[in-house]
N, C-alpha and C positions, 0 to 999 in steps of 0.2 A: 935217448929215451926209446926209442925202437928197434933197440936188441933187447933178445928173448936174456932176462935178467929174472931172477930169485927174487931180488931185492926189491925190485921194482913190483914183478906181480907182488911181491907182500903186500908194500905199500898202497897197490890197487884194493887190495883185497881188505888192508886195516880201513880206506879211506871210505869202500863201501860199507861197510858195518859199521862203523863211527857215525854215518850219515843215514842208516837205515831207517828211516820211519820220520817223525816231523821233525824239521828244521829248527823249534822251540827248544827239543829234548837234548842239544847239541849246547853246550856253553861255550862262549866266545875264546875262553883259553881252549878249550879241546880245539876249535877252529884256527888258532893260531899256531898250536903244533901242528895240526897235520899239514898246514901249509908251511910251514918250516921245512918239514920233514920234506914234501915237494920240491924246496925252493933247493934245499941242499942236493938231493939227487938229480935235479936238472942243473946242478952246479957241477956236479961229479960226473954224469952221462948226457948233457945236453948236449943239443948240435943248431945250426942256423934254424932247423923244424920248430923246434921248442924252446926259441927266445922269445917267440911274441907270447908263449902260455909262463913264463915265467915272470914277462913284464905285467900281464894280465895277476897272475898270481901276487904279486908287489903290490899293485892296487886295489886287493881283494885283501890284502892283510891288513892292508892302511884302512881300509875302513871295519877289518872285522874289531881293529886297536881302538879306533874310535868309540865305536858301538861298547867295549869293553869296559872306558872310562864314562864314558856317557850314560850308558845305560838305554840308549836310545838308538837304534841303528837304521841309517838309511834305506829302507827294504828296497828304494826305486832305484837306489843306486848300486847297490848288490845286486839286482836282480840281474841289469845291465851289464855289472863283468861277469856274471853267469853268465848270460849267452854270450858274452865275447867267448869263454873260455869252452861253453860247449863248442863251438864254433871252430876254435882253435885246434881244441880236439880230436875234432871230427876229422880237420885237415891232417892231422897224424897219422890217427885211426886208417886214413886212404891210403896211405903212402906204402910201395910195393914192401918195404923194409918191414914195414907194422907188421905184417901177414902172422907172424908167429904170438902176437899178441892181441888179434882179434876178439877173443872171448872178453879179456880183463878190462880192453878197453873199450865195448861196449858196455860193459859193465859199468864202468866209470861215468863215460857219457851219459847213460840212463840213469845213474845217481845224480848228476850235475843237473838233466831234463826236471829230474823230481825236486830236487834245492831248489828252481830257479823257480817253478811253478808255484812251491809254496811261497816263495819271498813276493811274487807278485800276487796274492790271493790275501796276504798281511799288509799291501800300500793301504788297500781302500779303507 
């Protein structure tokens, strides 16, 4: 994940626009591709960095599936692998290799800040 990639900034770049604006306007199938689409290229370019954002990501899918057939989604518990995954990110985002993807994945992280804020602003 932190080689300077096309593929990847796309992917940064589809995931913030997919996610721009409230977390409502997002449908759980749009939320399951684009974490497909993550899971597959940390399958394709991952490394030791980015296996805890892909197990994070694994458990962000399982409950977006839930939420999907339920119609009811855990906001407390998404909130929570939101900030594991900003978290995770963040630890990427540092790492001397990122350097060439700084922009995207700040970009990202500040998408993930804005998801995780509204997910907890819908528990109460």
């Amino acid at each position: 994940m932190i080689t300077q990639d096309q593929h990847q900034a796309s992917l940064i770049e589809q995931t913030v626009t997919m996610f721009d604006g409230a977390i409502t306007e997002t449908t759980a199938v749009d939320g399951l591709f684009i974490i497909d689409q993550w899971l597959n290229r940390l399958d394709l370019t991952g490394d030791e960095d980015t296996d805890d954002i892909a197990d994070t990501l694994e458990r962000l899918r399982a409950e977006v599936h839930v939420a999907l057939h339920s119609k009811q989604p855990d906001n407390q518990r998404i909130a929570t692998i939101l900030q594991d995954l900003i978290e995770q990110t963040q630890k990427v985002a540092s790492l001397a290799e990122a350097s060439a993807e700084q922009q995207e994945l700040a970009q990202l992280i500040a998408m993930l800040q804005h998801l995780h804020r509204q997910a907890n602003q819908t528990i109460d």
